[in-house]
N, C-alpha and C positions, 0 to 999 in steps of 0.2 A: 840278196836282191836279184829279182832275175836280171838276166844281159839284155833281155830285148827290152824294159822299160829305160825310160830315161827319168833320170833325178827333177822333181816341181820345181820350175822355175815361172811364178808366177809375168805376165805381161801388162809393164804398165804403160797405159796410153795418157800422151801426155797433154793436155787440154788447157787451152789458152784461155782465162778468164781477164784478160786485161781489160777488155771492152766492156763486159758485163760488171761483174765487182770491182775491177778496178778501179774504173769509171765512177762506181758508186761511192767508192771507199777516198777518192778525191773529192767527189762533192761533201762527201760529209764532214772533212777537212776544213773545206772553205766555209761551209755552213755554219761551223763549230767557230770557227775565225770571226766572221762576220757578227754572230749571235754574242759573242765576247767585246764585240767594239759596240755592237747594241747597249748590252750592259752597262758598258760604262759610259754610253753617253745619257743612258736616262738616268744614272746614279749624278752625274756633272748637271746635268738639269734640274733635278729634285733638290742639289745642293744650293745652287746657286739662279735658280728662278721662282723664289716663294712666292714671290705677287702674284704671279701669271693665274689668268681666270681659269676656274674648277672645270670647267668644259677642256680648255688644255691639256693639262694635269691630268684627265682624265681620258683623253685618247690616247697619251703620251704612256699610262698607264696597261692599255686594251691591247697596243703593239707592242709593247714587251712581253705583255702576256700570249698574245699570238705569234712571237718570235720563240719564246720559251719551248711553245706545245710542237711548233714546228721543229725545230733542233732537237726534242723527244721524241718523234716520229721518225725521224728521219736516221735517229740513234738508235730504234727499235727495229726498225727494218735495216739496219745492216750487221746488228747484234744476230737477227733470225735468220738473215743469209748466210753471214761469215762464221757462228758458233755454234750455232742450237741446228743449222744444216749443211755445218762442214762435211765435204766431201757428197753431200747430195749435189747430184746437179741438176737433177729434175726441176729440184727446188728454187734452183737460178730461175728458171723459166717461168714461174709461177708468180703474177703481183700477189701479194699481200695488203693487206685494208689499211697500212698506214701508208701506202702510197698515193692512193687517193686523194686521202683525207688529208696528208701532205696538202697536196694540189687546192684544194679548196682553202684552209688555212690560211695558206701564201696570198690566196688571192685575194679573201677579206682584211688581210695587214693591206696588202696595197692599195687596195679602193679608198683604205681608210685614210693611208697617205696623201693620194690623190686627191682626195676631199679635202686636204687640209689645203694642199698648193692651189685647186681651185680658189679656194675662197682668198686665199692671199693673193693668189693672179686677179681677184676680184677688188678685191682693196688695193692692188696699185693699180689698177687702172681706171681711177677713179669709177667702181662698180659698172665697168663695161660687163655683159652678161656674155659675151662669145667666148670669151677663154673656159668661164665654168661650163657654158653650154656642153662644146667638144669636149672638155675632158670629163665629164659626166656619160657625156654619149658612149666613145670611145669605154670609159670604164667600167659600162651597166652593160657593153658588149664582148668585154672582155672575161666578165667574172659568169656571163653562161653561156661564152666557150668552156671557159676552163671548169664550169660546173657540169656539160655537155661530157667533156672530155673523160673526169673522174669517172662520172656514172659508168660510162662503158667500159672504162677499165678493172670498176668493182666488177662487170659481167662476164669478162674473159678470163678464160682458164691458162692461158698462155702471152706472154709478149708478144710473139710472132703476130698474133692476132693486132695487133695496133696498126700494120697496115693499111686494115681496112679504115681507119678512119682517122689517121697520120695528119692529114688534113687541117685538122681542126687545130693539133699540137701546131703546126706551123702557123697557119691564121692567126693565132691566138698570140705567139711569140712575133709577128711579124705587127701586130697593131699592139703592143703592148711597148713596144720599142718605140715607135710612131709614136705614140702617147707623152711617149717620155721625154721625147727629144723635142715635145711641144711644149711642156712643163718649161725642159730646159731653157728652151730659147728664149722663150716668152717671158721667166723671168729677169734671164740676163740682163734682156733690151728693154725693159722694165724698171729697173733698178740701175742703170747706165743712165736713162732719162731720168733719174734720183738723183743722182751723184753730187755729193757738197763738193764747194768750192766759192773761190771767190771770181764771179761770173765779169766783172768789168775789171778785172786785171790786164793794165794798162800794155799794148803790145811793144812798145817801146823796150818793157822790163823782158820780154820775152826776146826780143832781142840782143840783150845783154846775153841771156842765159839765166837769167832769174825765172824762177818757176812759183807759181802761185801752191800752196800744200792743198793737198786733194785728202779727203779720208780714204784710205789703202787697205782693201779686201787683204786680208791674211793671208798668206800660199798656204797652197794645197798640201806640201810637202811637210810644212809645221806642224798642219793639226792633229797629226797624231800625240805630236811630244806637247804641243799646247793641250790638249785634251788632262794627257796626266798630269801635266802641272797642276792643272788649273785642279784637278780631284785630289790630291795631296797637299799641294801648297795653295790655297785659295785663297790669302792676302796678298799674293806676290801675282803680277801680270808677267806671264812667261813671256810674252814679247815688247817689252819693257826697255830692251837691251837692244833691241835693233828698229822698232817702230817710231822712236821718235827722231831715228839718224830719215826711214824713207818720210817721213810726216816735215820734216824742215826745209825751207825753200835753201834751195843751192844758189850761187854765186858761181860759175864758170867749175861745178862740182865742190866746190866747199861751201858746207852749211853757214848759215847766218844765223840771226834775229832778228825780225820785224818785230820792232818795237815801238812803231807809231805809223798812222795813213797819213795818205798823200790827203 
């Protein structure tokens, strides 16, 4: 070997992909999570709601199958980044046509959602037309943003490029939030002006500490384990065990029986 060369020591530079695959390889995490509690709630549904009218049934059906294609896409595009173009990184840089097509996807599952809350926000309010109005509005603007959006991104050759019309991605997520939180409210205070009870419960007794039994929204915190119960064990009411200790009027905190009116 001559003296004057030196021995190949190739140079590797080290490149931070946390932001780009990273980032991506979390959502498809959470997609994969969510798409799996989809599942089984339309499997708990098809078990345990047969009567429900075929129009139901069958949206109930079009969102699964539009959650399905989307958790395929979105499994296909990071199979093409992370395996078939490892170590390319040109390739990071580059959308691919299920990203898009993602985007559109997504956004026909949720108009479709929103049409359902529509019309339920239209039936408690005894058919006031303002709740579906806006959320129709908001929704038919929201789905050509996000159709606006795709398109341009099928047309560039680089992410860098979304700058130019960055715009739209935030409008888009910024009234689609808005939408929801209309949804939300709207039915809350909706369904609160619902609320069974016994409405001339005498205030005397409230005085005491006696409380009139209210029907009790289920916590948040249960429905996951209610969910599985209720898909494996379907005769047994998973909250069975604790719903008729909060469903009994108390006595100064200890349960009773009313067993006859004043």
């Amino acid at each position: 070997m001559d003296s004057g060369t030196l021995p190949f020591s190739p140079v590797t530079a080290k490149v931070s992909l946390d932001s780009t695959l990273g980032a991506a390889f979390l959502g498809h995490v959470v997609t994969t999570l969510l798409y799996g509690i989809t599942s089984l709630q339309a499997f708990v549904y098809y078990r345990h709601n047969k009567t429900d009218g075929a129009k139901l049934k069958f949206s109930v059906f079009i969102i699964w199958i539009l959650d399905s294609v989307h958790a395929g896409l979105i499994t296909g595009a990071i199979y093409w980044y992370c395996i078939t173009n490892f170590t390319n990184l040109f390739a990071v840089q580059r959308p691919i046509w299920p990203i898009p097509t993602m985007i559109i996807i997504s956004n026909v599952s949720n108009s479709i959602v929103r049409c359902i809350f529509g019309y339920r926000l239209w039936k408690l309010s005894n058919h006031n037309r303002i709740f579906p109005a806006v959320i129709a509005f908001l929704s038919i603007f929201i789905f050509v943003d996000a159709a606006y959006f795709a398109a341009k991104l099928y047309s560039i050759p680089l992410y860098s490029e979304i700058i130019h019309f960055s715009w739209s991605l935030y409008l888009g997520l910024s009234v689609e939030a808005t939408v929801d939180l209309i949804v939300a409210v709207t039915q809350c205070l909706l369904l609160r002006r619902l609320e069974t009870g016994i409405q001339s419960f005498p205030r005397s007794r409230g005085a005491l500490g006696l409380r009139h039994p209210r029907r009790k929204a289920p916590c948040a915190a249960n429905a996951p384990r209610d969910a599985f119960a209720r898909a494996f064990w379907p005769d047994r009411d998973p909250r069975s065990g604790y719903q008729s200790e909060l469903a009994a009027p108390t006595v100064l905190g200890a349960p009773v029986r009313v067993g006859a009116h004043d």
